[in-house]
GUTI-650667 format. One line per 4 residues: for each residue x, z, y of C-alpha. Coordinates in Angstrom, 3 decimals. Layout:
<nodes>
X/Z/Y; ...
</nodes>
This chain:
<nodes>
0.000/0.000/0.000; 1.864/-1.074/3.152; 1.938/1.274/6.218; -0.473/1.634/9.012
1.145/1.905/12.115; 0.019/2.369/16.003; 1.839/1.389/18.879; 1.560/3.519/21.955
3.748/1.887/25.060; 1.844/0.925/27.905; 4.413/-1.594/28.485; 2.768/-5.154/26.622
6.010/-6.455/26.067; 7.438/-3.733/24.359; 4.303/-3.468/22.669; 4.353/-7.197/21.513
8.245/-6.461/20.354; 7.277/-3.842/18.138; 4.495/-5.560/16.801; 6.650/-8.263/15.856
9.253/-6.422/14.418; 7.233/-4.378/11.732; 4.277/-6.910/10.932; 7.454/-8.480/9.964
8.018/-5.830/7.078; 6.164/-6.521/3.879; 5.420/-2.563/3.423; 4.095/-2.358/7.217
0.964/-2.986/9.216; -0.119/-2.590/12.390; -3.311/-1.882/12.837; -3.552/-0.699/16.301
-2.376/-0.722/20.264; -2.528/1.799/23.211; -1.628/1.438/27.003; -2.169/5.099/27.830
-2.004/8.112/25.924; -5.793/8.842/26.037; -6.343/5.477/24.559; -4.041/5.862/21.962
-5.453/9.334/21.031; -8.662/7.724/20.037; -7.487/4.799/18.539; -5.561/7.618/16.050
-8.949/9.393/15.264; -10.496/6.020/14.393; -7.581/4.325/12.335; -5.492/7.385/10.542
-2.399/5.333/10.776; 0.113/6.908/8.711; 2.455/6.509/11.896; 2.150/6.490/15.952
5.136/5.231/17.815; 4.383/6.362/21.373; 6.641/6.454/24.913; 6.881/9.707/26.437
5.556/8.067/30.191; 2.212/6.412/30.126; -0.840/7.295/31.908; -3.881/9.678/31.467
-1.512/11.307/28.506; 2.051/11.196/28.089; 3.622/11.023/24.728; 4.716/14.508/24.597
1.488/15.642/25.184; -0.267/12.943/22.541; 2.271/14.327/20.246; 0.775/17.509/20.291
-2.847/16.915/20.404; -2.170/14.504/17.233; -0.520/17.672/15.612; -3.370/19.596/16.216
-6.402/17.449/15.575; -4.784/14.275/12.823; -1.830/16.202/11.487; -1.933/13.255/8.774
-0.214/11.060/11.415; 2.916/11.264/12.108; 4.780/10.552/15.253; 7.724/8.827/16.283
8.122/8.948/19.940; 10.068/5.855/20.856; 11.331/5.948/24.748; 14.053/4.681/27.370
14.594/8.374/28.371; 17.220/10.656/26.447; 17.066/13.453/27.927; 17.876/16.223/25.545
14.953/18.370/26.670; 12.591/15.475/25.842; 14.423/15.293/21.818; 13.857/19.176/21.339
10.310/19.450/23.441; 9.162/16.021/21.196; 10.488/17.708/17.368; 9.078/21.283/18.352
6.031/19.579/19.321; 5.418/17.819/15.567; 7.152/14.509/16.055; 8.834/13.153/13.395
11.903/10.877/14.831; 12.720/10.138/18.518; 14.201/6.779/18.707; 15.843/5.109/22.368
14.271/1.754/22.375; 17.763/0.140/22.976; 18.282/1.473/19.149; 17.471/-2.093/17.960
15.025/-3.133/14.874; 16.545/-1.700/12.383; 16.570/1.413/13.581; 13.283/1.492/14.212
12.140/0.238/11.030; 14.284/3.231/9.724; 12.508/5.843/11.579; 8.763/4.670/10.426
10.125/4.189/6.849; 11.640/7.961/7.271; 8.622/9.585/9.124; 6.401/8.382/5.821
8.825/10.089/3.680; 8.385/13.693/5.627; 11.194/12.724/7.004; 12.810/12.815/10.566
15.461/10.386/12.366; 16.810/10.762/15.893; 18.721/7.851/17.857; 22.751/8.064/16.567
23.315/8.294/19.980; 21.837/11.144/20.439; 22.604/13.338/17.248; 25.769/12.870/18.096
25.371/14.277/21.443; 23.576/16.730/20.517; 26.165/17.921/18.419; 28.548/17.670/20.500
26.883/20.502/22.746; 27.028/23.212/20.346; 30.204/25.151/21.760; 32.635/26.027/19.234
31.905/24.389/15.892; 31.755/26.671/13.390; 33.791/25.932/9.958; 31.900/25.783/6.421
33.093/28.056/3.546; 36.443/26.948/1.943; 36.457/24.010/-0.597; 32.876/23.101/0.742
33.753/19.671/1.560; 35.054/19.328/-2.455; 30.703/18.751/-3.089; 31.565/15.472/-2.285
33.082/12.370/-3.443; 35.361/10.511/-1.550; 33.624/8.167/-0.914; 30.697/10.454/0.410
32.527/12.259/3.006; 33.826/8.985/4.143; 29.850/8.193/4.413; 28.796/11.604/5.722
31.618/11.349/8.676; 30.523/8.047/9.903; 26.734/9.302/9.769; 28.565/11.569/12.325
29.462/9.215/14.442; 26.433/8.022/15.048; 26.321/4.666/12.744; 23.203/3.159/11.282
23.250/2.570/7.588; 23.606/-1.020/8.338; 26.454/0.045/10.811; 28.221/2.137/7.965
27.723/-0.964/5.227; 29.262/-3.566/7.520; 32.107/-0.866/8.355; 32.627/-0.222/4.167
31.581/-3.211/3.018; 28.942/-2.287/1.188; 24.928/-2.866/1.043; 22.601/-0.920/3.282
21.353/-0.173/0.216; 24.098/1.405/-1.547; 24.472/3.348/1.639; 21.274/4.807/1.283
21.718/5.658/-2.237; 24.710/7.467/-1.329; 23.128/9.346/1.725; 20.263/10.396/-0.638
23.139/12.065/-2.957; 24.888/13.736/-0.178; 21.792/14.899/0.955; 21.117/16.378/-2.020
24.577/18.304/-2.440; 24.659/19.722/0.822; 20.810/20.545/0.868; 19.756/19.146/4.133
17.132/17.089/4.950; 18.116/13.982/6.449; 21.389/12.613/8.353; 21.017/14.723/11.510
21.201/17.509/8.395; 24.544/15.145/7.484; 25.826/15.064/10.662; 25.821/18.754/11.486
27.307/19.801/8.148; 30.130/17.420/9.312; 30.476/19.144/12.229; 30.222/22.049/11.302
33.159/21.650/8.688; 35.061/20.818/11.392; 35.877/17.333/10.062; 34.853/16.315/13.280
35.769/17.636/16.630; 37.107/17.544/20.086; 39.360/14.125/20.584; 37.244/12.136/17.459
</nodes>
C-alpha cells in the first residue's frame, strides 16, 4: 500500500516540487495540498495521510502550531516539517512538539524522500546539516566507556563517522563506493549495536566517543 502524503507550503512552487518528487516514488501518494495551516489542518482530518510535510511560516496557522494540533487531534499522522529556516529553536520546538523529521528544503530529493520513508517507520530524520550542528553545541563531548567503539566493524565506524558528518546515505555510498542500499543495511546494524534509534542516535554516539571533535 503506497503512502499518503500532504503537502503543507503555501508556496505553489514548492508545493508543485514536492508533488513531483514523491508521486514519483512507486510506494508514495499524494493525496492532498494546503496554502495555510488552517487549510491543511482540515485537509488532515479528512484524508489521514500517513504523513504531512508542512513549512513552519504560512498563514492562519504556522507549522509549529499545525504540528501540535495534529498531535493532539490525528496522532496517526505524522509530521515532517520541511522549511528554509534552521534555526535551532525551530528543530527542538518542532520534535518536542510531535514532529517526526525537520528537513531544510535545500536538502534535495533524496533527502526528502528519506525523511517520509523514515517518519512511516516511527522514525525521525533531521537535515545533516543540522545534526551536525547541533552536535557541535554540546560543550565538552563526553567519551563512551572503553572498548565501546570495538561493537563495530570496521567498516561500520567508517559508516557511523561519516553519518557524523552530516552525509546522506547516497552521500556515504558515492564516498565508499557502495549502494545506498548496502548503506542502509549497514546503518540498520549499527543501529542495532549501539541501541539508538536512527542516525542523529549514530551521530551522537560518534560524538560522544570522541571520534569526532574540535578541528574534524
Amino acid at each position: 500500500m503506497a503512502t499518503r502524503i500532504v503537502i503543507a507550503d503555501d508556496h505553489r512552487s514548492v508545493r508543485d516540487g514536492f508533488r513531483w518528487i514523491l508521486g514519483g516514488q512507486p510506494d508514495m501518494e499524494v493525496v492532498g495540498e494546503a496554502a495555510d495551516g488552517r487549510e491543511a489542518l482540515e485537509v488532515a482530518r479528512a484524508e489521514r495521510p500517513d504523513v504531512l510535510l508542512a513549512d513552519i511560516h504560512m498563514p492562519t496557522m504556522d507549522g509549529l502550531e499545525l504540528t501540535r494540533e495534529l498531535a493532539r487531534e490525528v496522532p496517526s499522522v505524522r509530521v515532517v516539517v520541511v522549511t528554509t529556516f534552521d534555526l535551532d529553536e525551530y528543530v527542538h520546538t518542532a520534535l518536542r512538539s510531535g514532529a517526526y523529521g525537520f528537513l531544510l528544503k535545500r536538502s534535495g530529493a533524496a533527502l526528502l524522500v528519506e525523511a517520509v520513508r523514515a517518519a512511516v517507520n516511527g522514525d525521525s530524520l533531521i537535515s545533516p546539516q543540522l545534526t551536525t550542528r547541533l552536535l557541535r553545541g554540546v560543550t565538552g563531548p563526553r567519551r563512551a566507556a572503553p572498548g565501546s567503539a570495538g561493537r563495530l566493524t570496521p567498516r561500520e565506524r567508517e559508516i557511523a563517522e561519516l553519518v557524523a558528518d552530516g552525509m546522506t546515505n547516497a552521500d556515504i555510498g558515492a564516498e565508499l563506493f557502495i549502494s545506498p542500499g548496502t548503506v542502509k543495511t549497514h546503518l540498520a546494524r549499527i543501529q542495532g549495536k549501539l541501541e539508538v534509534r536512527n542516525r542523529v542516535g549514530i551521530a551522537a554516539w560518534v560524538w560522544d566517543a570522541g571520534l569526532r571533535g574540535e578541528g574534524k
